[in-house]
Structures are given as structure tokens and as C-alpha cells.
C-alpha positions in Angstrom: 38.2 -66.0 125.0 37.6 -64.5 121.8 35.5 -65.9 119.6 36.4 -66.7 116.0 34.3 -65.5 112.9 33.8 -68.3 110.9 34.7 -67.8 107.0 33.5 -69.5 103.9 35.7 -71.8 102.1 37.3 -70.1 98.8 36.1 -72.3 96.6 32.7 -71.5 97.8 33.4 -67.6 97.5 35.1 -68.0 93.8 31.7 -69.5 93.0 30.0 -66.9 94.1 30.9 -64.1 95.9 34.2 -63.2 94.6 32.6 -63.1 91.2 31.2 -59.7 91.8 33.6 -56.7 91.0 33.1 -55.2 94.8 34.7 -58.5 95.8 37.7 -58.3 93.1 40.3 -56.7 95.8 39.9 -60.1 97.8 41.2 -62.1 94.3 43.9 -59.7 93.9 45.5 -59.9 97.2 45.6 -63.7 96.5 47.2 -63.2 93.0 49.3 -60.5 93.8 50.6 -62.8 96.8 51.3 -65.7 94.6 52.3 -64.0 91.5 54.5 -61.4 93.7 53.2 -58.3 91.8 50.7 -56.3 92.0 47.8 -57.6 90.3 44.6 -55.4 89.1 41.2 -57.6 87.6 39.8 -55.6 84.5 36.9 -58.2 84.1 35.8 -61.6 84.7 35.9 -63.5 80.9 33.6 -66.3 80.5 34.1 -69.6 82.4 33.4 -73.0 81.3 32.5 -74.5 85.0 30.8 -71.5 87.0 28.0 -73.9 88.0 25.6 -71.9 90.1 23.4 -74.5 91.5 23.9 -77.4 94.3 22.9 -79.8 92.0 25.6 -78.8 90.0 29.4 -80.9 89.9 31.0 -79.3 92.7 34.1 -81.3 92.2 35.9 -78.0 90.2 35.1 -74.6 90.3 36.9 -72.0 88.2 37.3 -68.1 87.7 38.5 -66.5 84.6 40.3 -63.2 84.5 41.8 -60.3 82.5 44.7 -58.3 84.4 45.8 -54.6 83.4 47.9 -56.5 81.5 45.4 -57.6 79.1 46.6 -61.6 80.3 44.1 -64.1 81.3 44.3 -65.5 84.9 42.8 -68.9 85.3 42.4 -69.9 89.0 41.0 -73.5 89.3 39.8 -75.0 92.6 40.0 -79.0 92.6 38.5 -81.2 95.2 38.8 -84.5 94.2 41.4 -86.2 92.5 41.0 -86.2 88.4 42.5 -89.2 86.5 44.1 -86.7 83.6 44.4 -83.2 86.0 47.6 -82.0 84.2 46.0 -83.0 80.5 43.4 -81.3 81.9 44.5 -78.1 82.6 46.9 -77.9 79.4 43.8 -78.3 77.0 42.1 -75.4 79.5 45.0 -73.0 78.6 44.6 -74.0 75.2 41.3 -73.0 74.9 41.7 -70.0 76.6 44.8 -68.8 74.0 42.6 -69.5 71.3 39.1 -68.0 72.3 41.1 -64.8 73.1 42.8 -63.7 69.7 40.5 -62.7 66.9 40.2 -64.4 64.0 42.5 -62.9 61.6 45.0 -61.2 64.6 48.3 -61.5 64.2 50.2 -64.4 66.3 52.4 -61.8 68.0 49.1 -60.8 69.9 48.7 -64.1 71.7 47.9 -63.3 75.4 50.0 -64.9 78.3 48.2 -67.1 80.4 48.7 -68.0 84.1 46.9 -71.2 85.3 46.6 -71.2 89.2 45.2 -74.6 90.3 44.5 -75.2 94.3 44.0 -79.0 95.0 42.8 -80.7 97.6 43.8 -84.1 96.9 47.7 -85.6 96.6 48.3 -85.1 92.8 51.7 -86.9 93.4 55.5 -87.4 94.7 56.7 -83.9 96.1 57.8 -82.6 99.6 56.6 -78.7 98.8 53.1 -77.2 98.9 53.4 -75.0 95.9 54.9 -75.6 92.3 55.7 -73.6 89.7 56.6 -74.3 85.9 56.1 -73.6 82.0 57.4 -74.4 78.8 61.3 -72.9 78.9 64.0 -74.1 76.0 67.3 -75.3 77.4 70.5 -75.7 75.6 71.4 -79.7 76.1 75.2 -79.1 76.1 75.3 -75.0 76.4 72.5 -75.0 79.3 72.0 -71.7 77.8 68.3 -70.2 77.6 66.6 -70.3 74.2 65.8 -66.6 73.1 63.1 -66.1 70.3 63.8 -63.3 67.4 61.1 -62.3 65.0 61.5 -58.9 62.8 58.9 -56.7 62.8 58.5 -53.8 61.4 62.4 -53.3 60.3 63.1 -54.3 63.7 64.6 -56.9 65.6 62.2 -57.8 68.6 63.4 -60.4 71.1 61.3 -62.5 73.5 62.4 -65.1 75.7 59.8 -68.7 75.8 58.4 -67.1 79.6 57.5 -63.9 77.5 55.0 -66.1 75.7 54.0 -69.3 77.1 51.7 -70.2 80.1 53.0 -70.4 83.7 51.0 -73.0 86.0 51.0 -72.9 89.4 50.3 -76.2 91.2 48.7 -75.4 95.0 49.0 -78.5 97.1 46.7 -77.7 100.0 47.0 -81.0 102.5 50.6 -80.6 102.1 51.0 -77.4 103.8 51.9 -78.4 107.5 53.7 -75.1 108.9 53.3 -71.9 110.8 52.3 -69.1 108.6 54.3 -66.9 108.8 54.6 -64.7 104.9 51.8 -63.5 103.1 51.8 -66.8 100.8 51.6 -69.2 103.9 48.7 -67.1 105.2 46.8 -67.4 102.1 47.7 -71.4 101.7 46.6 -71.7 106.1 42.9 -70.4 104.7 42.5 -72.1 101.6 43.4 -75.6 104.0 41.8 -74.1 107.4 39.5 -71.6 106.5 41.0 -69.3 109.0 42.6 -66.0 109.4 44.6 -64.1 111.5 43.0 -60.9 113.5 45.9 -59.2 112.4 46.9 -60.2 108.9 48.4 -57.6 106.4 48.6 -60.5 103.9 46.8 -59.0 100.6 43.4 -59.8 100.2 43.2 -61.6 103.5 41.6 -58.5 105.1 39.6 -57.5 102.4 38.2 -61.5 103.4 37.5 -61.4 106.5 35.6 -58.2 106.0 33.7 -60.3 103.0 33.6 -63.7 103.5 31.9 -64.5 106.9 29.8 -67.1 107.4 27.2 -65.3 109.2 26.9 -62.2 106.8 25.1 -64.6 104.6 21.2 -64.2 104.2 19.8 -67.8 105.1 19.4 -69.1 101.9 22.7 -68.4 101.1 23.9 -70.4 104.4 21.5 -73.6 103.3 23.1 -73.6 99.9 26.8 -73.4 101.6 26.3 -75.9 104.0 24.9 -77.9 100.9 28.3 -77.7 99.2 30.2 -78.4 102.3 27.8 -81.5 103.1 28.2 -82.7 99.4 32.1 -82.6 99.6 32.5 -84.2 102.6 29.9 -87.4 100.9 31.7 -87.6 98.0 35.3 -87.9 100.0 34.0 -90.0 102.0 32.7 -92.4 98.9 35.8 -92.2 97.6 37.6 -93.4 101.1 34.9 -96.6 101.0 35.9 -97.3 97.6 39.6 -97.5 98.1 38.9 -99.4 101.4 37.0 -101.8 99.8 39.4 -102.1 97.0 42.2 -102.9 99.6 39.9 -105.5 101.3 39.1 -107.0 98.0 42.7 -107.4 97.1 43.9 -108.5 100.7 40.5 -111.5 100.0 41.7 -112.0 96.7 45.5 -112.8 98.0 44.2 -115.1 101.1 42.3 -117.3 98.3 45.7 -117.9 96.5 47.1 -118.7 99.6 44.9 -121.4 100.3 44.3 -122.6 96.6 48.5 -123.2 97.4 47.9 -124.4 100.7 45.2 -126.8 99.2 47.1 -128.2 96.6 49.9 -129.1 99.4 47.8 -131.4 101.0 46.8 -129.1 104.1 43.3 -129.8 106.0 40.9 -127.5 106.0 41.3 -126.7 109.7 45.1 -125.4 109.4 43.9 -123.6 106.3 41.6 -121.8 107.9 44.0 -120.8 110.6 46.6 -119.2 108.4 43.9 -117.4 105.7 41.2 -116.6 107.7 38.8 -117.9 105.0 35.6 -119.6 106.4 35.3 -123.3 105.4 32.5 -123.5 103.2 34.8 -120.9 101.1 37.5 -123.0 101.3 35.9 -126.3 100.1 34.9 -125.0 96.9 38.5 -124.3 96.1 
């Protein structure tokens, strides 16, 4: 049987590895899967969560981008759930317009923005792994699609809302539960499993398992790795106690109403005990 290389988790190799430029082609296979064109990196731009050490949150880790398109690719990697995510994520592509026009530009030079966010947590109600959205303008009673028209230098230029405003694309990773069988299901199997196929053509998938393996890391670089992968799987499982004790809590909370009721029926203490579960010392002092 053959054996299987083993390949570091993306979110690991945007953190790291994929941050050096020999290591771009494995990004833009994954962006030019998603985005379905071709996608070239210029340069990496300045990022506000590329946290380098293990002591470091390791709950998001992000890599920002310039295309040969001059717009800013945002790829976010999420591991835990985030009370405001979306909020989030729109004040991120805020910032990003905003730090990337000169003061004293003109408006028109605004760069597009795609924010690519892979979570590993359920973010909400939805039967498909991957979303896609952004601002559009909708006629309520024509359905018609709002088109922008500025003059500019004695001319008329028109620009549709999508020409302009940021497109997010929301990567529900536990979700996916199918065969791979396009490019994009290959990329979403590895970003869930961490494995790839022997003989993918998927972009940027073979350019991975040339770069990413597990045991082409000196061992330092393997101590810090398992590291992450050890501090991931504490914190999920915090978070599992915590909602299990908040369950039991509330079931415990629920059986002491039912006895206070009980209680105040006239019920002894024995029958009580029977139907809540409650110990009797717990409920005399009801």
C-alpha cells in the first residue's frame, strides 16, 4: 500500500510558508480556483494578524495581497467561532480601501477588494459549503441592475456596483461532505482533510504537495507545527466543555423548577426525587 505524505494544514502554511514569494504559485492556484481566473500575486501588503509566534492568537490567520490587477486579496483563515465574524470582516475591507488610496487620490482610484474567509466552525443556517456576495443595487419594482455614471474627462464612464465594491467569499469547511471531484472540491477536501490526490491537476494543489509536506520541515519547524495543531485541538475542545456544561447547567436549572412546582403541590420528597433526579438534601432547601 502506498503510503501517504502527510501535508501541513493551510492555515499553518499562510502563516508561514506561503508567505514567501517561491511559495506564491501554491496561493494562486487556490485563488484562481475560487475566483475562476487566472490569478498572479505582485506582493504581499501588510497584515494586521501575521502572528509569527506559538504564543501568539492562533484563532485567525490572514494574508494580504496585490493581484496584476492592482486589487487587494484578503484571504482569512478562522478557527473558532467569532461573536461579530461578518462585522468583522466588513470593517477589515474597510480598512484595507482606505490604507490603499493616497491621501489626496481621486475616489475613482479606489481598489476592488476580494475578502476570502475559510471557517472552521458553523457560522449559520445554509446547506452549501461556499457563499458568495457583495453590495449589488436592485430595482424594487424594475428588478433592473443599478448602473453608476460619472463624467470624466468629457466622457461618460459607466460602472456597474460589482465594478467597485468588495466581493466576500464565505468557505464553510465542515460542511463540505462530497467526493471531489472539480478543482474547487479538491481545494475545499484539503483545507477540511489536509489531503491530496497523487494525481490532482487542481491549481496550486501540486505546487502543494511539492511544498507543503510535513516531513520537509527542519525539526524546529515540526515542534512549532505540532504546537499549533495541539493548541487548536485544546481550545476546541474548551469550547465543547463549555457548551456541555452550559447544557447541563440549564437541564439542572429546569429539574429545580420542576421540583420547586412539584414541592409546592404537596409531593414528598421521595417521589420528587424520582421524577427530578435531584438529591434530597437539594431538595429540602427548596
Amino acid at each position: 500500500m502506498e503510503q501517504q505524505d502527510r501535508y501541513i494544514r493551510f492555515d499553518w502554511a499562510v502563516k508561514r510558508l506561503l508567505r514567501q514569494k517561491a511559495n506564491f504559485d501554491v496561493l494562486e492556484g487556490f485563488l484562481t480556483v475560487l475566483l475562476g481566473e487566472e490569478v498572479k500575486i505582485i506582493e504581499l501588503l501588510e497584515s494586521e494578524s501575521n502572528q509569527q509566534s506559538v504564543d501568539d492568537k492562533f484563532n485567525r490567520v490572514d494574508i494580504k495581497a496585490k493581484n496584476s490587477k492592482g486589487e487587494i486579496i484578503i484571504v482569512e483563515i478562522q478557527n473558532t467561532r467569532e461573536l461579530y465574524y461578518l462585522e468583522r470582516i466588513l470593517y477589515g475591507v474597510a480598512k484595507a480601501i482606505t490604507e490603499h488610496i493616497s491621501l489626496g487620490e481621486r475616489y475613482y482610484e479606489v481598489k476592488k477588494i476580494y475578502s476570502i474567509s475559510i471557517l472552521y466552525f458553523d457560522i449559520g443556517k445554509g446547506n452549501d459549503y461556499l457563499y458568495h456576495g457583495q453590495n449589488s443595487f436592485t430595482g424594487v419594482h424594475t428588478g433592473d441592475r443599478l448602473e453608476v455614471t460619472t463624467k470624466e474627462k468629457d466622457a461618460l464612464v459607466h460602472k456597474l456596483p460589482a465594478e467597485i465594491f468588495p466581493e466576500y467569499f464565505l468557505i464553510r469547511v465542515n460542511e463540505f461532505n462530497k467526493v471531489a471531484v472539480t478543482p474547487l472540491e479538491e481545494w475545499i477536501e484539503y483545507l477540511k482533510t489536509g489531503c491530496i490526490r497523487s494525481d490532482t491537476q487542481a491549481p496550486g494543489l501540486a505546487e502543494a504537495r511539492k511544498k507543503l509536506i510535513y516531513y520537509n520541515m527542519s525539526p524546529a519547524e515540526r515542534h512549532a507545527y505540532d504546537e499549533h495543531l495541539s493548541a487548536i485541538m485544546i481550545q476546541n475542545d474548551v469550547l465543547d466543555g463549555a457548551k456541555l456544561e452550559g447544557r447541563m447547567e440549564g437541564k439542572m436549572e429546569g429539574c429545580i423548577e420542576i421540583a420547586r412546582n412539584l414541592k409546592s403541590m404537596g409531593l414528598d420528597t421521595e417521589t420528587i426525587q424520582k421524577a427530578t433526579g435531584l438529591l434530597p438534601e437539594e431538595i429540602q432547601k427548596l
